[in-house]
N, C-alpha and C positions, 0 to 999 in steps of 0.2 A: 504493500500500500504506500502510495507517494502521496500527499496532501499539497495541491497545488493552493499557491496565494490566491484570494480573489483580487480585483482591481479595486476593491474599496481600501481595504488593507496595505495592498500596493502602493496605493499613493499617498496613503498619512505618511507610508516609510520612506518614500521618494521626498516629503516635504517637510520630515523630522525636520532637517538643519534651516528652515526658514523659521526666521523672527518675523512672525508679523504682529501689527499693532489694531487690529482689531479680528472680529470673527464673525461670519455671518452663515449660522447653520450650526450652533451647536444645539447637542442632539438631548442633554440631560437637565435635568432642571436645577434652579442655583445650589452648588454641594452645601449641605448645611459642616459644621467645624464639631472637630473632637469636643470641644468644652462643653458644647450642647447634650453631652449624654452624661459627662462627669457623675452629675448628681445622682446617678440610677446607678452607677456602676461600682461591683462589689470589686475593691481595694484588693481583697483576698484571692480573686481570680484565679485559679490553677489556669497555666496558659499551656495546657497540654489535652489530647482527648482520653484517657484512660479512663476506664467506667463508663464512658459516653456514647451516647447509641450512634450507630455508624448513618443511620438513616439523617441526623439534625439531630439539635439540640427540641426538645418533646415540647416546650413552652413555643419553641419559635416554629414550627408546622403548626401547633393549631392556630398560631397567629395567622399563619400563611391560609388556611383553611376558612378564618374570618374575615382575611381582608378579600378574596376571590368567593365568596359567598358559598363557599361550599361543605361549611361544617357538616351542614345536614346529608347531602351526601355520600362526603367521603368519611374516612376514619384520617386519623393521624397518620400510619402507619402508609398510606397512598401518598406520601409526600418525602418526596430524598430532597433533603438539603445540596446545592450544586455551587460550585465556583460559577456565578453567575449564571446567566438564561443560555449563553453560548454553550456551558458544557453539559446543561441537561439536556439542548438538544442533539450535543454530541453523544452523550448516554445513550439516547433512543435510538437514536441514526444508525449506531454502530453497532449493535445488538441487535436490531429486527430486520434491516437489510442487508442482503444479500445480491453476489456478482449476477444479474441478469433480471435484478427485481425492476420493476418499474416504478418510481416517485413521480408525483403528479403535483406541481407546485405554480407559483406565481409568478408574475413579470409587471411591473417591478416589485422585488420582494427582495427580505432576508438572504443575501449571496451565499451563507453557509450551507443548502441545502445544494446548490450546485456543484459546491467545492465537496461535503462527502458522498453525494452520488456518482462522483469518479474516481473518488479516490477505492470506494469498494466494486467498481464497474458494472453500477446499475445507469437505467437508461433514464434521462430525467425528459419528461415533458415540462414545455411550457405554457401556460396560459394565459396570454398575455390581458392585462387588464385594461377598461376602457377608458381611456382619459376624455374623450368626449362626452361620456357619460357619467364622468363625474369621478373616475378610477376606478366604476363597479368591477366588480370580477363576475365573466359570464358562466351562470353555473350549467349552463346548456355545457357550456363547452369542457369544463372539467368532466360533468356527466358521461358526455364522448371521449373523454380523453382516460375514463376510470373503467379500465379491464379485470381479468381476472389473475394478470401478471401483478398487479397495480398493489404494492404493499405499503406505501405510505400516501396519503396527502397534506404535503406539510405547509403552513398558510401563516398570517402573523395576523394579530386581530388585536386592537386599530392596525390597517398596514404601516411597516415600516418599508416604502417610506415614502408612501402617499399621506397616510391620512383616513385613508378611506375606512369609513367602521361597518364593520359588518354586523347587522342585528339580528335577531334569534329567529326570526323565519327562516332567514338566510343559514342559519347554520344547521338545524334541525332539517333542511333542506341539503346539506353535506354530510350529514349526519346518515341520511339515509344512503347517498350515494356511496359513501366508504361502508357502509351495512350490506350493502347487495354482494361484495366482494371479498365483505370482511377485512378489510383495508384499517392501517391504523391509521386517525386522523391527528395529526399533531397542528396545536394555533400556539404561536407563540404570542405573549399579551405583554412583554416588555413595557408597552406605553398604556396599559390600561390604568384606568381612574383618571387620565387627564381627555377627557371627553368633552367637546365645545359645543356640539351638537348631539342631541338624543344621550340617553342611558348607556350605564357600563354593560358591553355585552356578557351574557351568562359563558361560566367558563366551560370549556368543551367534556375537560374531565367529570362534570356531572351529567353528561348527558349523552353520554355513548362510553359503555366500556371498553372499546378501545381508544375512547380518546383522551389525548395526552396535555397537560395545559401548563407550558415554561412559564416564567414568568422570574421578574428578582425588584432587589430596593433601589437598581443602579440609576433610569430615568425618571420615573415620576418625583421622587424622592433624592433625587442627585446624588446618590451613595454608591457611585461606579465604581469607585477605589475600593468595598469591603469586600467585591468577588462575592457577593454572595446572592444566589437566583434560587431555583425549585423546578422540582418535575412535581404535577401528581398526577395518579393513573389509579384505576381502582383493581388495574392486575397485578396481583403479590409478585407473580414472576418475575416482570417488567421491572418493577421495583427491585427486587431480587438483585436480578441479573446485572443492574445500573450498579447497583450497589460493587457488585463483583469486578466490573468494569473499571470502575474508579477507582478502588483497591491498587488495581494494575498497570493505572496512568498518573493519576494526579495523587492520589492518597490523602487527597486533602481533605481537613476537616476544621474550617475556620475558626475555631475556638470564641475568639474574640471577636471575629467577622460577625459569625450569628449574633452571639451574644450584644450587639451593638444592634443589629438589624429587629432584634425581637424585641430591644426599649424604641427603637422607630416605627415599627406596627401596633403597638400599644394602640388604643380606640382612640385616647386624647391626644396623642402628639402625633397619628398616625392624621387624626383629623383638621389637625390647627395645622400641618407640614404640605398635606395635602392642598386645603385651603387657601396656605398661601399662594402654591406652585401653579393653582390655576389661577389665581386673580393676577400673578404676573404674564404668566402664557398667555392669556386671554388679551391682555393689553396689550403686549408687547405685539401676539397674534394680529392684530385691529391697527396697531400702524405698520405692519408689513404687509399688510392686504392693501391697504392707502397706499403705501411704498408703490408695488406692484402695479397696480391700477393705472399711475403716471408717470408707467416707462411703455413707451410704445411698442420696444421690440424685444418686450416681457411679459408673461402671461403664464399662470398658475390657476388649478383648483385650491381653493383656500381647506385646508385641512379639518378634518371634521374632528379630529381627535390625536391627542398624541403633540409633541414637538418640533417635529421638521413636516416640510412637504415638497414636491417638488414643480420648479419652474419650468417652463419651454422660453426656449432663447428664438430669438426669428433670425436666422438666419448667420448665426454665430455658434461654431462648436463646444461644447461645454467646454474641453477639455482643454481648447485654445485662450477662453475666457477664463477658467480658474487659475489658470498659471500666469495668466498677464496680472491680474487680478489679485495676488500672492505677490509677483516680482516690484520692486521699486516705478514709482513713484507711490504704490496704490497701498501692498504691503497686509493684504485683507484676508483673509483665508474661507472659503468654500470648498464644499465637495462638487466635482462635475458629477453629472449625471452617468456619466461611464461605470461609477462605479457599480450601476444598479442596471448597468443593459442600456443606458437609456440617454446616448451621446449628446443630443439635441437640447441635453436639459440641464438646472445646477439643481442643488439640492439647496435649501435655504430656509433656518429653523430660528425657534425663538427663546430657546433655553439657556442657560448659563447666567442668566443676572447680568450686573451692570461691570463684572468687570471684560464681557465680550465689546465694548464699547460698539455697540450697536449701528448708534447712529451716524458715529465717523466711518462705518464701512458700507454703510449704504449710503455714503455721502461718497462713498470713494469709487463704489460702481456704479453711480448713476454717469460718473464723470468718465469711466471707462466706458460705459453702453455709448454715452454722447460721443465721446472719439471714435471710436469702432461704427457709429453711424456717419 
């Protein structure tokens, strides 16, 4: 197995050594600081896992169990503690699929599913989603595209990294489609709870036993640095097996990572943290739609949910525009649209707080679009 880079990954690494002085597109919401947990935190802390259940810390899954609404559902025991959302959906991936399996996924979506659909030489379809219709995903066409080689459909709900939310007809409508084939259905929900339009969708894990629902504290909650995300699935094996997996790669078991993330889901700071990260998204959201609106040769579906979305350039290549756009005079930092399939486009997000200094890099590529026009 050889695990090729994606181009999203590629190019942060490509533009490590650039200093730029603003950012436009970042994907998490403002980090809150270690001092903010001080008070909760026991002094005595063994910072080892010994006696510790290999699945998470037992306090911090059912936290995980109440913030995804699925107490009633699942048990504790349906929830593996993960180095972030990237490695429970590496858990899954790499334990139910197999060289010649079919995955049946998104465009634009999470690039992870493409990089281990070749790395264990299954065939991946794509589905590409409608940007005229707002970035629906047509479920006609996943329906057609779902055989009975078809062993995963892996999706991200809000998409990363449209926007696009998908609500519970719609899913209980995939639901069914990976039910006829027996298909596991994985949604990763990374941006769920920052929702600007409509309700948080129901999480997949309660609603098909084979579906699987990642998810961590890294973006709503801006705690990208604890590495700490979740699988839950209501198959002991699955769980099992992840367990075993992990064992054999990363071994890890955050000690302190969880233990920080389980005083962050708490119901009161889980809901004063929440609260705030949508009244800034929300505003910040509402002057980059403004933004947008009064550049002629820019144009975006505004994001229904979640922290980035992405732009369509008229007539400029993403990827020619984010690197002018990075290099001097301008010094700004975006993602092109390459990263995601989707060359035509930037990505362009509203997370990170006041030290992305916002407004000077949308002051800095208004003046690059105007030169380039």
């Amino acid at each position: 197995m050889k695990v090729k880079i994606h181009t999203l990954f590629q190019y942060l690494l490509d533009t490590t050594e650039a200093e730029p002085e603003a950012f436009i597109g970042f994907s998490l919401s403002e980090p809150p600081r270690l001092g903010e947990f001080l008070d909760a935190l026991d002094p005595e802390l063994p910072l080892d896992w010994n006696q510790k259940s290999f699945r998470g810390l037992p306090r911090l899954r059912e936290r995980v169990l109440e913030n995804t609404d699925l107490a009633d559902a699942c048990h504790p025991d349906d929830v593996l503690i993960t180095a972030g959302t990237a490695e429970a959906n590496y858990l899954a991936f790499m334990q139910l699929v197999q060289p010649g399996d079919e995955v049946v996924t998104e465009r634009p979506g999470w690039p992870q599913a493409g990089v281990l659909a070749d790395a264990v030489g299954a065939k991946l379809k794509l589905i590409d989603r409608d940007e005229a219709l707002g970035w629906s995903l047509p479920l006609d066409a996943v329906e057609a595209a779902v055989t009975d080689r078809t062993r995963m459909i892996f999706l991200t709900n809000p998409n990363n990294p449209t926007g696009k939310l998908m609500p519970r007809d719609e899913l209980e409508r995939l639901v069914k489609i990976a039910e006829r084939v027996g298909a596991w259905l994985l949604v990763d929900e990374v941006y769920a709870g920052l929702e600007w339009e409509g309700e948080r969708a129901p999480s997949i894990a309660g609603m098909y036993e084979r579906g699987i629902t990642t998810g961590s504290v890294s973006k709503a909650l801006g705690m990208q640095g604890l590495r700490t995300g979740w699988m839950i699935c209501r198959d002991p094996d699955l769980i099992w097996d992840a367990i075993v997996l992990r064992e054999n790669s990363s071994e890890i078991m955050n000690i302190l990572g969880e233990t920080i993330a389980e005083i962050a889901l708490r119901p009161e700071r889980y809901k004063a943290k929440i609260q705030s990260a949508r009244a800034a998204g929300s505003q910040t959201l509402n002057h980059l739609d403004q933004f947008v609106a009064h550049q002629p040769r820019l144009n975006w579906v505004k994001p229904e949910a979640g922290l980035i979305g992405l732009a369509r350039l008229t007539g400029i290549d993403g990827d020619t525009f984010a690197k002018r756009l990075l290099a001097e005079p301008y010094r700004t930092f975006l993602l092109p649209g390459s990263s995601y399939e989707m060359p035509n486009h930037i990505r362009l997000g509203v997370g990170g707080g006041t030290a992305t200094n916002l407004d000077k890099g949308l002051d800095r590529m208004s003046k690059l679009l105007m030169e380039l026009s």
